[in-house]
C-alpha positions in Angstrom: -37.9 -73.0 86.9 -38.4 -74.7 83.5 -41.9 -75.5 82.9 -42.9 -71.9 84.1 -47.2 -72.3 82.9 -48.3 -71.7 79.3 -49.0 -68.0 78.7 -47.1 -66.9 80.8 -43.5 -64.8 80.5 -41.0 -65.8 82.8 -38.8 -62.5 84.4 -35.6 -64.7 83.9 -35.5 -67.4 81.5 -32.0 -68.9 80.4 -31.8 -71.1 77.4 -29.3 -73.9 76.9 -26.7 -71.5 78.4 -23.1 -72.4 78.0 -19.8 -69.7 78.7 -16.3 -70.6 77.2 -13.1 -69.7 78.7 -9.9 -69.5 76.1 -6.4 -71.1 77.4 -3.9 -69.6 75.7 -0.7 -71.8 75.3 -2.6 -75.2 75.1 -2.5 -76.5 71.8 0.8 -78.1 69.7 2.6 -74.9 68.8 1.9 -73.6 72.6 1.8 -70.4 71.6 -0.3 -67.2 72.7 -2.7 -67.3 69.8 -3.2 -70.9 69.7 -6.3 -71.0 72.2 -8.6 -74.0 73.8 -11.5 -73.6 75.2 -13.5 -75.1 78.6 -17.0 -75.0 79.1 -17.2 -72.6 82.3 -21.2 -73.4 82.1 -22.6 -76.0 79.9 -26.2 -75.7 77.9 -27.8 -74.5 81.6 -31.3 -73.7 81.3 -33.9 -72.3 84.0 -36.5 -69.9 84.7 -37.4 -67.7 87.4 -41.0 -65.9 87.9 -41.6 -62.3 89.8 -42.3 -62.8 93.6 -40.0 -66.3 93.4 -36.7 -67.2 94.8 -34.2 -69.7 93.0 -31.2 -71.0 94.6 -28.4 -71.9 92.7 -26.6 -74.3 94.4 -22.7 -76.5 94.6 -19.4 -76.3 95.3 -17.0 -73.9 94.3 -15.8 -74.6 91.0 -18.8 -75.2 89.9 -19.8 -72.5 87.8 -22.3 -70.8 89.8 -20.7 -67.5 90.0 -19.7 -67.5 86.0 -23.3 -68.4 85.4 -24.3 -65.4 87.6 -22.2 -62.7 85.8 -22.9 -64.2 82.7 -26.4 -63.5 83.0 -26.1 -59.3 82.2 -22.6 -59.7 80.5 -19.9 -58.7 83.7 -17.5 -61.3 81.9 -14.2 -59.9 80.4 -14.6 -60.9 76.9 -11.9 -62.0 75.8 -10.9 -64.5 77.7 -14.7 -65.4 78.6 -17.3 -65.8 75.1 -20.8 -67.1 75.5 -20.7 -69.8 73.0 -24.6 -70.9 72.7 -28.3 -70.4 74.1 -29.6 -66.7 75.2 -30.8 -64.9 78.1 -34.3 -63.2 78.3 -34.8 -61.2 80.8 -39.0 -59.7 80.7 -38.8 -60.8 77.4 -35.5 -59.3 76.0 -32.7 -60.8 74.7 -29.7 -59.9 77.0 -27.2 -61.8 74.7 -28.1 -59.8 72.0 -28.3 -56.4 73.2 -25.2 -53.6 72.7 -23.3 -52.0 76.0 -25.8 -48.8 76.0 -28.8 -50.8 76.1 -27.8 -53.6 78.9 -26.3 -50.3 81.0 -30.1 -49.1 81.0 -30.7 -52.2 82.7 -27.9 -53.1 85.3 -28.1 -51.4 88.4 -31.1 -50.1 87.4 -34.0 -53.1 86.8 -31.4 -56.5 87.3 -28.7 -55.8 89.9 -25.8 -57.8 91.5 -24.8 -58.2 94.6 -21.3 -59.2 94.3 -19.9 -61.4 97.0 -16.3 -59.0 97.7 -17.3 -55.8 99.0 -13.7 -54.8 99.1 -13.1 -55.6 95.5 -16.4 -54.2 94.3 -16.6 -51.2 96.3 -14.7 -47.9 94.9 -12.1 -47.3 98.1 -12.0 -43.6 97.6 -15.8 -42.5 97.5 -17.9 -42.4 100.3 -20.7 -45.4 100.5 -23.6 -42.5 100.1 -22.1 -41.3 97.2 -21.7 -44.8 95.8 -25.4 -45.7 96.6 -26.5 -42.7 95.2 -24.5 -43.1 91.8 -27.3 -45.2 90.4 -30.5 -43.1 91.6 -28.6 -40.2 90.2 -28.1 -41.7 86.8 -31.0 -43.7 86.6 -33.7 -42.1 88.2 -32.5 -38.5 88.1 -32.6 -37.9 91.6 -30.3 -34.6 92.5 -26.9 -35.1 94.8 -29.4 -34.2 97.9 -32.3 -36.4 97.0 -29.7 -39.3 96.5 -28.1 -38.8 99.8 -31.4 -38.8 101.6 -32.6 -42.2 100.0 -29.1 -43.6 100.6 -29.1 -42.8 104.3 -32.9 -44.4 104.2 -31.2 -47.9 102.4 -28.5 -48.3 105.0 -31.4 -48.0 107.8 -32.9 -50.3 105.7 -30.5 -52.8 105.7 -29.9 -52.3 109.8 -26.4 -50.2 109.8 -26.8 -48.4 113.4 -26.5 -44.4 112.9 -26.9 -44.3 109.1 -26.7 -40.4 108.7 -23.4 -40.6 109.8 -22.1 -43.8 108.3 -23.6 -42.8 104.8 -20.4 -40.9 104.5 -17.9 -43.3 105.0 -15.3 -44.7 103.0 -15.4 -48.6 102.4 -12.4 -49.2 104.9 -14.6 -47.2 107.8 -16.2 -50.1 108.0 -16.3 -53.4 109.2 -16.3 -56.6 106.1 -20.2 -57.4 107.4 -21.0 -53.7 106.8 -19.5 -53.3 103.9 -21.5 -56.6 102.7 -24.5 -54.5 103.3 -23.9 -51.6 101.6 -23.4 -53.6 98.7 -27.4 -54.8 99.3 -28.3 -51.1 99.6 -26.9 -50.1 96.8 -28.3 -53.2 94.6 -32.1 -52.6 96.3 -31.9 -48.9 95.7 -33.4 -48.7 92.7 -36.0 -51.2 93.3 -34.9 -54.0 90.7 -37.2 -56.2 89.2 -34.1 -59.0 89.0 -31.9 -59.4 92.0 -28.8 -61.4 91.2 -26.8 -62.2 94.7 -23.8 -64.3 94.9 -23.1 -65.4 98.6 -24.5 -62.3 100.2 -24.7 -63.5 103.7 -21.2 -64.8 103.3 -19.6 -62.2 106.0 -22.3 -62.0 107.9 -23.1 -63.3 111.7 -25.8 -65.1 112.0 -28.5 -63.1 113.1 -27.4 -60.3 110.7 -27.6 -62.9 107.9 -31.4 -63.8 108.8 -32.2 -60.2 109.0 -30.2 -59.3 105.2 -32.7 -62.8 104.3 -36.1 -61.7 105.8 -35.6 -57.9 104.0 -34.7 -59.6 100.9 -37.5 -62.1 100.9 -39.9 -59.1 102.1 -39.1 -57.4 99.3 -39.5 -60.0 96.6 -42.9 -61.1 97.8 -43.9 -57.5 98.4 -42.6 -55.8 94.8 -42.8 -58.7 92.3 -39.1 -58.8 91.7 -37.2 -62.3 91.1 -34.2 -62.9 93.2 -31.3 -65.6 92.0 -29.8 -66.5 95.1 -26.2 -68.3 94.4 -25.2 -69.6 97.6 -23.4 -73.3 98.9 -25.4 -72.7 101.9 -28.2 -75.6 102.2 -29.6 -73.9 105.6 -30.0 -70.3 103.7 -31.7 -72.5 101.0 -34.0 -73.7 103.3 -35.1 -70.1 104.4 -35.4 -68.5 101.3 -36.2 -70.9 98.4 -39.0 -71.3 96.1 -37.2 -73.6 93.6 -33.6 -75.1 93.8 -30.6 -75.4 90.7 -28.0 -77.5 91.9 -25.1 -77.5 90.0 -21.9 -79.3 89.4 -19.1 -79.3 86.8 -20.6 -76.6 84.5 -24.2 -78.4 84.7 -27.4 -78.3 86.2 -27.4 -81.8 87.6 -31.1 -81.8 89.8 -33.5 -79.1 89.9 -37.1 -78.5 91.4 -39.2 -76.6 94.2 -37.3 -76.1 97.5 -39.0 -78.8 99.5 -38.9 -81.6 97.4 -35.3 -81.2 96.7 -33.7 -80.7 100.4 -36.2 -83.4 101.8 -36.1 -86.2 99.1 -32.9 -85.6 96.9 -32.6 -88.3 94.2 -29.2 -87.1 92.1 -26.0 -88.9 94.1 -24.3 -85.7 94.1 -27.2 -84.0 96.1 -27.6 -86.7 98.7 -24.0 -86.2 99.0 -24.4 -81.9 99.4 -27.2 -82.8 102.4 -25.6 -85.3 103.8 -22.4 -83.3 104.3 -23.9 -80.7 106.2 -24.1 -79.9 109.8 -27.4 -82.0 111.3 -27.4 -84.3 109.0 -25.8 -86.6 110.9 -26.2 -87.9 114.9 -24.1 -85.5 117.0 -20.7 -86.4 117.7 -20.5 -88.5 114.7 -18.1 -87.5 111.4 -19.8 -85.8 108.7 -20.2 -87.6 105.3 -17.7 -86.3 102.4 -17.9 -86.8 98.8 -15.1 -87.8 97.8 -12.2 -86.0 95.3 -13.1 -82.3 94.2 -14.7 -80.5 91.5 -12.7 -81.5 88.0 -11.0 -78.0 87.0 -12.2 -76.4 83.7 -9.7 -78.6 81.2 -10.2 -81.8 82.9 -14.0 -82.7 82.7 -14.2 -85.9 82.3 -16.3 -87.6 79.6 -19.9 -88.4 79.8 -21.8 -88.1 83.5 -19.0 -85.3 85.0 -19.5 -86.8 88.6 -18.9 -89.9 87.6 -15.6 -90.3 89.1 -17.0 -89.5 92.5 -19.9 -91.0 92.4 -20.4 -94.3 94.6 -22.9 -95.3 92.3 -21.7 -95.2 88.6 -21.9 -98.2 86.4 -20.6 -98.5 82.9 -22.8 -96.4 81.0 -21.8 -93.3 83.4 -18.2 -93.3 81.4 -20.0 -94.0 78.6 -22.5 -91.3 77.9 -24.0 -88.1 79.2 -27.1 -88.6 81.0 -30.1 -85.7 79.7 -32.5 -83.9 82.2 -34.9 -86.7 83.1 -38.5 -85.3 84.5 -39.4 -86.7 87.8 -42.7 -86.7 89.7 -43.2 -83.9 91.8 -42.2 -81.2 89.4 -38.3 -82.1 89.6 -35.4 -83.5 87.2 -32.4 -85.1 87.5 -29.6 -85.7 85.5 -28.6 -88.8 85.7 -28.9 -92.3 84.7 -30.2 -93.8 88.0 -33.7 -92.1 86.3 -33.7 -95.0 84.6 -32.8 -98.1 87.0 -33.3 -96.7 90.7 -31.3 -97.8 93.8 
């Protein structure tokens, strides 16, 4: 998180972050070249440390997912631009860098693990071969050597009879399956930054806490960082070292795992936990926040949960509230900082 201690360098650290989308058609002559643009992700900022885990957390719609790929570039640019702050990964600029240099790094030292295998993985290769693609080309492993450490991730990820399903094609297999190739391949190569968007997503449930426990051994047991993206409070509660929760293109409340699921202060937290499963005597109805995440042209001014927020007075319409610091290591945006419940 922010605040990492003096001295030392942060494996992740993302500075005032914000990605732009262009809407073509918007303006007065409506037409193709006359372009808008919505703040996808707006001046985020956080840091991760080797051996940690941070959540990213909120709806969809959010921007948790553009925030992810925006992280090593995997925006099309055009119609996505990242319009301010910088991304230093082990000390590096990743904003700065050219397409050769940031392809030394993805798939090689920060990986992704995307949350569609069926849109991520190539239908007409076998998963070995796909695994294998990066130890070939960035370890220099020969066709054989990268089969053998293929068949040894999918064993590592619990597929049953992995010498024989290492040469399957993606549609041999069932959706959780695929969703664990796609963990093999981004763990082959040993990453020092793990980037996973929903992984458990297609996953039962004792499946999911297996994929969990591997990845949480192997963040405490290498040193890597892993930036778990998820809307999943319970997985959250597993994994986490430190908690982003996001809403409307902005990190509205942030801090260590604990003191964010057990004493939320932002309104739009409360609401997240409140919503979920357990959080409420059984048989009763589940609390909702009310409306939906404003789309990417309609923010509304000032504090953008405003509008669904049972709390908002006069100055929420008014003015965006900054990143207050809170005891107990965590922050909050929002004006409530400054005149509690």
């Amino acid at each position: 998180m922010q605040g990492v201690m003096q001295g030392v360098t942060p494996l992740l650290d993302v500075q005032d972050l914000s990605v732009a989308f262009e809407q073509p058609g918007s303006g007065p002559g409506g037409g193709p070249d006359d372009l808008t643009n919505g703040l996808a992700v707006d001046k985020v900022s956080f840091s991760l440390e080797r051996g940690k885990t941070l959540c990213l957390v909120g709806e969809s719609g959010c921007g948790k997912t553009v925030t992810a790929l925006s992280l090593l570039r995997l925006l099309p640019m055009p119609p996505a631009r990242i319009s301010h702050g910088s991304v230093f990964f082990d000390g590096q600029n990743l904003t700065t860098m050219n397409e050769k240099e940031l392809r030394r790094i993805r798939g090689n030292r920060a990986c992704m693990v995307f949350q569609d295998p069926m849109t991520s993985l190539n239908p007409v290769m076998r998963v070995g071969d796909q695994i294998g693609e990066s130890l070939r080309l960035h370890r220099g492993m020969t066709a054989a050597e990268a089969r053998e450490t293929a068949t040894a991730m999918l064993a590592r990820v619990n597929i049953p009879d992995p010498a024989l399903r290492v040469r399957d094609f993606p549609h041999q297999m069932s959706g959780g399956m695929r969703q664990r190739v796609m963990i093999a391949m981004a763990l082959a190569c040993s990453p020092d930054l793990i980037i996973a968007d929903e992984p458990t997503t297609a996953l039962d449930v004792t499946v999911q806490k297996q994929i969990l426990d591997l990845m949480r051994c192997l963040i405490k047991g290498s040193g890597s960082g892993l930036l778990l993206i998820t809307h999943d409070l319970g997985v959250v509660a597993q994994v986490a070292d430190d908690v982003a929760v996001m809403y409307a293109g902005r990190i509205v409340e942030e801090g260590p795992a604990r003191g964010v699921l057990e004493a939320p202060s932002h309104p739009y937290t409360i609401g997240l936990i409140r919503s979920r499963p357990g959080a409420v005597p059984p048989k009763s109805r589940l609390a909702a926040i009310p409306g939906t995440v404003p789309g990417l042209w309609a923010r509304p001014q000032a504090c953008t949960f405003h509008p669904r927020c049972p709390h908002a007075f006069e100055r929420c319409r008014v003015d965006a509230p900054p990143l207050f610091t809170l005891e107990g290591g965590k922050k909050k945006r929002c004006w409530l900082a400054e005149r509690p419940l």
